[in-house]
N, C-alpha and C positions, 0 to 999 in steps of 0.2 A: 729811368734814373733821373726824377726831376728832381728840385731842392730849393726853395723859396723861405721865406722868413715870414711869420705871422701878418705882413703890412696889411691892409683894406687899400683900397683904389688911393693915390694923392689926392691931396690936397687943391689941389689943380687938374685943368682938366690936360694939363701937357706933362710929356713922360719923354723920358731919353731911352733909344732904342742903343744896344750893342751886343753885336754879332763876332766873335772870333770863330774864323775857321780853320781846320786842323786838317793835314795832308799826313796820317799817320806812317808811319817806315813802316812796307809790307813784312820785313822782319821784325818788327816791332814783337815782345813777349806780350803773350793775351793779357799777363797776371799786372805789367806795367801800364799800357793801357789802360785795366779798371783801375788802378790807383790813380792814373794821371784824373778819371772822370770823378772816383769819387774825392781826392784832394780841394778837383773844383768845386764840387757840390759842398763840399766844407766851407769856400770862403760865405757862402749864404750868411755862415753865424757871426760875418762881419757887423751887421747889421745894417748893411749900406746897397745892397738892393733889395728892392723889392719884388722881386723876380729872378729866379736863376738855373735854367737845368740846363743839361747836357747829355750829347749820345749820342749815335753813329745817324750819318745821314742814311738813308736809304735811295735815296736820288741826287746825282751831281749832274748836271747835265750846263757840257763848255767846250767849248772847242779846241782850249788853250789850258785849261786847271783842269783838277782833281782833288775834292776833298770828303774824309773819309767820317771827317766829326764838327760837330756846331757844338757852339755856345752860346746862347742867348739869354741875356740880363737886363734888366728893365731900372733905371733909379732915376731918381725925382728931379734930380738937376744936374747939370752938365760937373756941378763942384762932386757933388758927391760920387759920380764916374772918375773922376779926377783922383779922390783921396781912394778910392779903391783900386784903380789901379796903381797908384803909390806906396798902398799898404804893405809892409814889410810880408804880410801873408801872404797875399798875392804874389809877390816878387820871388819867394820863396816857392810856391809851386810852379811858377813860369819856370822857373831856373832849373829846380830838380824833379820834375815828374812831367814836364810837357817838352824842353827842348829835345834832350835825349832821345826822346823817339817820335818827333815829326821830322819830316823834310819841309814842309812851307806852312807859312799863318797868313791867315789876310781877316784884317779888323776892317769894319763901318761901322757907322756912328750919326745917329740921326735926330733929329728932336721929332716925337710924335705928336702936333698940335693938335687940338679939338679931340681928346682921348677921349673913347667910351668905352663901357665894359669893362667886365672885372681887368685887375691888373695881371695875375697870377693865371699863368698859362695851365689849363687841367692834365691831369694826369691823363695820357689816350689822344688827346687832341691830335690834331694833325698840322706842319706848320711849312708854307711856302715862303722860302727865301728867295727872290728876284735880287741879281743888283745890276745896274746899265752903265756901263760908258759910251755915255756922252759923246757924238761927235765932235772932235776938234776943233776950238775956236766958235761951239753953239753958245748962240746968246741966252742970256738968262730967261726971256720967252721963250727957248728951245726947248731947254728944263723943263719949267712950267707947262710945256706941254705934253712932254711924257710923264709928267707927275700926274695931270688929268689922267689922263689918258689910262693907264691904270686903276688910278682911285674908280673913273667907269668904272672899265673891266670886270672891277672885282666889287662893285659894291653892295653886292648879296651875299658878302664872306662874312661869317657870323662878326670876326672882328679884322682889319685892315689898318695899318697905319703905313704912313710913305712919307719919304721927306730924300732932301741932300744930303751926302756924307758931311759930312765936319772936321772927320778926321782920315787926309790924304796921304799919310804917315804908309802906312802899311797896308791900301788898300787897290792897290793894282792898276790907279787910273778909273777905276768904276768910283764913281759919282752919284747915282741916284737908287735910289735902296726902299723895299718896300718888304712886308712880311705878313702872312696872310695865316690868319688862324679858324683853322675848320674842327668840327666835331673827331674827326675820325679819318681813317685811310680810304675809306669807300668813299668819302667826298671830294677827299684829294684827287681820286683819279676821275670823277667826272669832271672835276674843274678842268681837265685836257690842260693844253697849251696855248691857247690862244691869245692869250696875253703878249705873252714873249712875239708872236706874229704881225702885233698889230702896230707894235711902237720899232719894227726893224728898219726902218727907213732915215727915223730918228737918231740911232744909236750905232755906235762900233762895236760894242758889245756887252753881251749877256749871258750873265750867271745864274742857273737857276739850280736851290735845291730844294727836296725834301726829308723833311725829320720828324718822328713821332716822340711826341714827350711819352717816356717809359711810365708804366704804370708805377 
């Protein structure tokens, strides 16, 4: 169930990254649900990203959360994240197709510098959500070094961007945010976890999921 709008890559090589995630009511009706996915897949024809699907994660993996749906939307400047999420459209399916039936949301918000590759995530792909919090009181060299540190990790992921949240509104105390897009679910599971192992010394903690963009 993906949903993107005709764009080509920006104009730039930097892109806004934003993640909401969705902790669905186990009684939640299946039929509600897909309205709440496909309502979101409607604001696409806002024309304000350039990027945008949604669908059930297949892996939540926290010590502390549980979430049962992603959203991921890609737009060109921090302003036009801004007017979309203000759009009466938007505010109108927040209201009536996604409160009703979550228990929790948690939003991040990243700038992806030095973007390469298409913008528009493929249908099939396969897509690893990491987010960190940060130790207490870490210096901004602290950051900076579980930002490498991943970027390493993972830099044979066909695509990769990482950055700082932006926005600590809604997002749990996690601070550093990166999302890894591979061909498929057979790559996702050789990528193992080893990531999350390497930067644990650095951080209080970590979210990690995985989601396939629906054909």
């Amino acid at each position: 169930m993906s949903s993107s709008d005709s764009h080509s890559n920006p104009s730039t090589n930097q892109v806004i990254e934003h993640i909401v995630l969705f902790k669905v009511k186990p009684d939640a009706d299946p039929s509600a649900v897909n309205a709440m996915i496909t309502n979101i897949h409607g604001l696409s024809s806002l024309g304000l990203s350039i990027h945008l699907a949604a669908g059930p994660v297949s892996r939540c993996l926290s010590n502390s959360l549980s979430f049962t749906h992603m959203l991921h939307s890609r737009y060109r400047s921090k302003a036009d994240l801004v007017s979309y999420l203000e759009h009466p459209a938007h505010v109108n399916v927040v209201s009536n197709y996604v409160k009703p039936i979550v228990d929790d949301i948690m939003v991040v918000d990243w700038v992806a510098d030095n973007f390469s590759g298409p913008v528009v995530v493929s249908p099939g792909s396969a897509v690893r959500l990491t987010v960190l919090k940060a130790k207490e009181g870490a210096e901004e060299s602290g950051k900076n070094e579980v930002l490498r540190r991943v970027k390493e990790k993972l830099h044979s992921i066909e695509q990769l961007t990482a950055g700082e949240n932006f926005s600590p509104g809604k997002a749990k105390g996690f601070s550093i945010c990166s999302i890894a897009i591979l061909n498929g679910t057979m790559e996702l599971g050789e990528l193992g976890l080893e990531t999350e192992t390497k930067i644990e010394e650095l951080v209080d903690g970590v979210l990690v999921l995985d989601y396939t963009v629906a054909s």
